[in-house]
C-alpha positions as CSV (number, residue, x, y, z in Angstrom):
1,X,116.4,96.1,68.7
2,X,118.4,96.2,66.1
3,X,122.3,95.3,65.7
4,X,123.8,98.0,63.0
5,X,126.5,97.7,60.5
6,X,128.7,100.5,59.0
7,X,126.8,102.1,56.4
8,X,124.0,99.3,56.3
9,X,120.4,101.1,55.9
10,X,118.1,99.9,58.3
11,X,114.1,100.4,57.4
12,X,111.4,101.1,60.3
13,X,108.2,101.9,60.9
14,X,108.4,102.6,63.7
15,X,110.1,106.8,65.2
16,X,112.7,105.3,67.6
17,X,114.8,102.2,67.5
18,X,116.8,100.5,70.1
19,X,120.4,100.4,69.2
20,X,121.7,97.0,70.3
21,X,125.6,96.7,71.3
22,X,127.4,94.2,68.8
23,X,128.5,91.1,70.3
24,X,132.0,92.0,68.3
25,X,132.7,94.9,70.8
26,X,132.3,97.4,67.2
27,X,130.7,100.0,69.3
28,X,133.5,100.7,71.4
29,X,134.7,103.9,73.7
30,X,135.2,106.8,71.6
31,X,132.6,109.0,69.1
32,X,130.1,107.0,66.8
33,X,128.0,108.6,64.1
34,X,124.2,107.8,62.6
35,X,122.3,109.2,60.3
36,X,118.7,109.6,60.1
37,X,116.2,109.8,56.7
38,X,112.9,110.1,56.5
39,X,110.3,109.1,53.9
40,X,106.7,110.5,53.1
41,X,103.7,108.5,52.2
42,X,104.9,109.7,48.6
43,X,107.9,108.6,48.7
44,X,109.9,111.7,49.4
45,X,113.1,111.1,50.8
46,X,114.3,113.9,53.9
47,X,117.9,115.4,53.9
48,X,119.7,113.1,56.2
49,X,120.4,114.3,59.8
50,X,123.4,113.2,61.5
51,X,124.1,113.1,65.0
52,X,127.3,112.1,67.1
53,X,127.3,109.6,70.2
54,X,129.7,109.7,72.6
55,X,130.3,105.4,74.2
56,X,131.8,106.0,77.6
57,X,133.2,103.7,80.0
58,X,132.1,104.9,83.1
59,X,132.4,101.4,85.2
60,X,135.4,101.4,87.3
61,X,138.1,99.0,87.0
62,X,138.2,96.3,89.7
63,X,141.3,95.9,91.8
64,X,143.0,93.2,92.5
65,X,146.1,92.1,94.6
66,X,147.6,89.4,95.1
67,X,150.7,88.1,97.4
68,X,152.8,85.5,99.4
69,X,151.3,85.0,102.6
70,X,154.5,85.3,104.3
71,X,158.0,86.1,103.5
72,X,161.5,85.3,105.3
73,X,162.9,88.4,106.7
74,X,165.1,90.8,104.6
75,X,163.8,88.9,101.5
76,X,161.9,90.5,98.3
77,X,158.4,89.3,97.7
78,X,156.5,90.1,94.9
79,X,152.7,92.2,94.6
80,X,150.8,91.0,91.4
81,X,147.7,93.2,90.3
82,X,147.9,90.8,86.9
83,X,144.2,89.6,88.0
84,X,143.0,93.3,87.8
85,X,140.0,93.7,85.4
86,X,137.6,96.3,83.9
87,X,134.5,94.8,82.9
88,X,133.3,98.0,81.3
89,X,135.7,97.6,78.1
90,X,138.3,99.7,79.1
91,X,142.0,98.8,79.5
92,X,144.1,99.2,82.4
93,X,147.3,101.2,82.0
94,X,148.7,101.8,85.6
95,X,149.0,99.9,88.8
96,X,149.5,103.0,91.5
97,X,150.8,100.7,94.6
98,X,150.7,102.2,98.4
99,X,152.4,100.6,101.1
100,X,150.0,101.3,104.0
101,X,152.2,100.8,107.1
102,X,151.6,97.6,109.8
103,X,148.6,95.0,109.7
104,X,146.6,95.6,112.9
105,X,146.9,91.9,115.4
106,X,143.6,90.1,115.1
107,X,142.9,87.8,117.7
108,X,139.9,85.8,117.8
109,X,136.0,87.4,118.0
110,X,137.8,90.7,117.6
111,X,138.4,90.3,114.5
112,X,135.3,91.2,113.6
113,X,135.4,95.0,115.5
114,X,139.2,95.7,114.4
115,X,140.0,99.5,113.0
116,X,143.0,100.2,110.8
117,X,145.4,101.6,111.9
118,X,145.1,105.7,111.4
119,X,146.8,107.2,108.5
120,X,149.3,109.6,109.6
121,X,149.7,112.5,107.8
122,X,152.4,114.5,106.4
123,X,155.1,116.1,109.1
124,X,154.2,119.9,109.4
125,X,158.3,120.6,109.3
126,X,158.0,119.6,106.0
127,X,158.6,122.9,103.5
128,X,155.2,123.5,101.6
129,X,156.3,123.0,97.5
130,X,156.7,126.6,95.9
């Protein structure tokens, strides 16, 4: 494996070499170039070659929601999604919050055979958007 540095030669023997992420985070989401050249047994030295890598984050960001347990009636109560993380380097930028209607009653050994409630969809009165 080998960690690289920008513009810091790095000799081999060897046709392939593993390209080790930087502790540093230096190989971060976005477009990353290297450069390839190759020398005889005479000591000829190639053209270089140059290719692009594209670093992705593909890892979803992991979700999570906090709140009071219970609230008085007719009172505000705050939803924190400040412990929200993405592991895969990325950075969240929105919080899209859903309010998804009543909490069905659990009551005890059925709580483990209890169905949300259905999602009901749009009204069909509703005019289609043009």
């Amino acid at each position: 494996m080998a960690v690289f540095e920008i513009n810091v030669p790095i000799e081999t023997t060897d046709a392939t070499i593993l390209v080790e992420v930087p502790a540093d985070g230096s190989l971060r989401v976005g477009r990353h170039r290297f450069q390839l050249v190759v020398v005889d047994d005479s000591d000829n030295r190639s053209q270089p070659d140059m290719v692009t890598v594209i670093v992705r984050d593909t890892a979803a960001p992991t979700a999570v929601l906090t709140a009071p347990e219970s609230v008085n009636l007719n009172t505000p109560f705050t939803l924190s999604g400040q412990d929200s993380s993405d592991v895969g380097g990325g950075k969240i930028v929105r919080y899209v919050w859903t309010y998804l209607g009543p909490a069905p009653i659990i009551i005890g050994a059925e709580r483990d055979k209890f169905e949300s409630p259905p999602i009901v969809p749009p009204r069909s009165d509703t005019p289609e958007p043009m």
